[in-house]
C-alpha positions as YAML, in Angstrom:
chain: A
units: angstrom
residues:
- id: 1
  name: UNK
  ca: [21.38, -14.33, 15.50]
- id: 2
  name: UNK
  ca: [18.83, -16.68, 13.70]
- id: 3
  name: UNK
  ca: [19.37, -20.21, 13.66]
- id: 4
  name: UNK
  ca: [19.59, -21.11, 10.00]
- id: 5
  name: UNK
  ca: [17.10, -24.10, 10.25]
- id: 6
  name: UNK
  ca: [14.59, -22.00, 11.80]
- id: 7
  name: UNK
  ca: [15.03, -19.41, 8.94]
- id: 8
  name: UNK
  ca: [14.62, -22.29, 6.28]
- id: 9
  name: UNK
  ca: [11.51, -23.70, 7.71]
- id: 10
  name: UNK
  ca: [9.58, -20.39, 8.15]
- id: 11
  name: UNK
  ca: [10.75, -19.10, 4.59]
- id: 12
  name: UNK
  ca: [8.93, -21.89, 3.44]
- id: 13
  name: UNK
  ca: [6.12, -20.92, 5.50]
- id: 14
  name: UNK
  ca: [5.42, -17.40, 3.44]
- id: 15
  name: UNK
  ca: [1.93, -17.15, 2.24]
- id: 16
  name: UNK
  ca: [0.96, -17.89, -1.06]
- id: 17
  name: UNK
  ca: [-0.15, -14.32, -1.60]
- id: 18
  name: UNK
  ca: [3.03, -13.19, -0.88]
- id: 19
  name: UNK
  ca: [5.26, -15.13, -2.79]
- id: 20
  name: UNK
  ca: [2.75, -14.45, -5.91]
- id: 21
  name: UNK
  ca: [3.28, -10.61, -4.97]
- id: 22
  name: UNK
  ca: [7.41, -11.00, -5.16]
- id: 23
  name: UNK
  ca: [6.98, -13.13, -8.51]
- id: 24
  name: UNK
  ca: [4.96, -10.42, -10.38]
- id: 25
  name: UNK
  ca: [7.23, -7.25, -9.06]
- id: 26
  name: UNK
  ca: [10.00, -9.34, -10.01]
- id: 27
  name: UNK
  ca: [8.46, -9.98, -13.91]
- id: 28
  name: UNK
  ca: [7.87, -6.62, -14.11]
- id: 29
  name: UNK
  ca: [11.44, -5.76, -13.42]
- id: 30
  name: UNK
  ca: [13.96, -6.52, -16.48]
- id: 31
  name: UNK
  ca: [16.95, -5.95, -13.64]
- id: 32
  name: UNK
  ca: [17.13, -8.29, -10.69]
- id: 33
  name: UNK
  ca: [14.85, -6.06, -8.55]
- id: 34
  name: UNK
  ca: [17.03, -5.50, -4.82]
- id: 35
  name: UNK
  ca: [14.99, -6.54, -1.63]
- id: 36
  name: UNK
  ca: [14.32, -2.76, -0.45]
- id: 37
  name: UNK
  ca: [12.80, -2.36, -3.98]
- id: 38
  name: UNK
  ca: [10.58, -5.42, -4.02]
- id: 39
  name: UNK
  ca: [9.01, -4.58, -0.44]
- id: 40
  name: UNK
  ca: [8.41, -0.86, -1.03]
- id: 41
  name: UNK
  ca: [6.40, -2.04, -4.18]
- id: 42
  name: UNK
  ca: [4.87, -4.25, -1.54]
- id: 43
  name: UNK
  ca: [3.84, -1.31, 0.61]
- id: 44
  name: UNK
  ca: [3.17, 0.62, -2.18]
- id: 45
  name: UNK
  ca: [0.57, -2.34, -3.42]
- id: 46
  name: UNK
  ca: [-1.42, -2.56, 0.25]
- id: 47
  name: UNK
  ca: [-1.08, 0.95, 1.35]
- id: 48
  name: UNK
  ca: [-4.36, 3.21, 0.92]
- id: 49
  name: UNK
  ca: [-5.17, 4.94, -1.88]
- id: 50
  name: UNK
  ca: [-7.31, 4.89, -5.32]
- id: 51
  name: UNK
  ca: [-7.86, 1.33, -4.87]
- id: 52
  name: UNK
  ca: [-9.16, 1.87, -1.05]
- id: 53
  name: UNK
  ca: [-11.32, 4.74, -2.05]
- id: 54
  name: UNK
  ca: [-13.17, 3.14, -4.98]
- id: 55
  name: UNK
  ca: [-13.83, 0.16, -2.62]
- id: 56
  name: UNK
  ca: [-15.02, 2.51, -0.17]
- id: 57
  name: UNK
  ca: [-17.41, 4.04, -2.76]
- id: 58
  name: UNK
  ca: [-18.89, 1.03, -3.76]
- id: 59
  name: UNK
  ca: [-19.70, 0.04, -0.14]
- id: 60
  name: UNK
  ca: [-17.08, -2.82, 0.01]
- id: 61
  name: UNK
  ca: [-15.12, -3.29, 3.15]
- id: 62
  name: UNK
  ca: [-13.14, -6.38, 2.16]
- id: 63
  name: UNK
  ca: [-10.03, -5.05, 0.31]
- id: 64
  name: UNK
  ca: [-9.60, -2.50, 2.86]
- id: 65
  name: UNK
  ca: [-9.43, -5.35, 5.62]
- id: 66
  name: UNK
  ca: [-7.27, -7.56, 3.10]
- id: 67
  name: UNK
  ca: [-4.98, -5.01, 2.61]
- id: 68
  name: UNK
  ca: [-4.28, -3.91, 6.29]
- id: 69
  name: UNK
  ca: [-3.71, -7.09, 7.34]
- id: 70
  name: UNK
  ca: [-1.17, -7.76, 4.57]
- id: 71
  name: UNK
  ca: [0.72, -4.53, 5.28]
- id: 72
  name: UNK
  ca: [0.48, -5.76, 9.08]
- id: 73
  name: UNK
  ca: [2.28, -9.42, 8.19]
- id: 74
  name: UNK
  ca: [4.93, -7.67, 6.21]
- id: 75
  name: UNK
  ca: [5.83, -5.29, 8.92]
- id: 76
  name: UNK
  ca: [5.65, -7.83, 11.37]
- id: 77
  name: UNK
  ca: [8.21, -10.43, 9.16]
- id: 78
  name: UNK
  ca: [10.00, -7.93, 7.71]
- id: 79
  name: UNK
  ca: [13.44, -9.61, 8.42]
- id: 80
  name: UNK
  ca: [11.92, -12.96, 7.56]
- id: 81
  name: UNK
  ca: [10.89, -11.39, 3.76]
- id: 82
  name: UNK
  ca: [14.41, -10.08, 3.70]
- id: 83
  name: UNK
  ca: [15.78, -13.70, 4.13]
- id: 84
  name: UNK
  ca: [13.40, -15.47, 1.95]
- id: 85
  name: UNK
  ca: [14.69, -12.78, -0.97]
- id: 86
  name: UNK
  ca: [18.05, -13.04, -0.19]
- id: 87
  name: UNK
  ca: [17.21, -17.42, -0.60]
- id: 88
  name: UNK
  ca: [15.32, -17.08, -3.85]
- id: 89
  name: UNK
  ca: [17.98, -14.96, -5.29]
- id: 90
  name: UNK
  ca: [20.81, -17.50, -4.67]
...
């Protein structure tokens, strides 16, 4: 298992982008949006569709790069998102 002060330290560690991400699903949500919920809007957010193919169109590579890499930190910390939504709820 984790050691808890580990877990505190790198929950404070989430990028900004991130925790701006979990504060505007969670607005947009009247209930107390569970975990699951808030990272498949995540995925949902960063995963390709209109918003890659109108970048493509216009010649701009930047979101597309943006967004794989933030698809690749949330799989990659997925237990660490978990634990820093399971903190802010409490």
């Amino acid at each position: 298992m984790y050691n808890k002060k580990v877990i505190d330290i790198s929950t404070k560690m989430i990028p900004e982008w991130l925790n701006k991400d979990i504060e505007q699903i969670s607005r947009k949500e009247e209930v107390s949006a569970k975990p699951g919920f808030i990272i498949s809007r995540l995925y949902n957010q960063y995963s390709p569709g209109y918003r890659h193919l109108f970048t493509a169109m216009t010649g701009n590579t930047e979101w597309a790069l943006i967004a794989r890499e933030r698809l690749n930190y949330i799989d990659e910390n997925l237990d660490l998102i978990v634990k820093h939504l399971k903190k802010r709820k409490n």
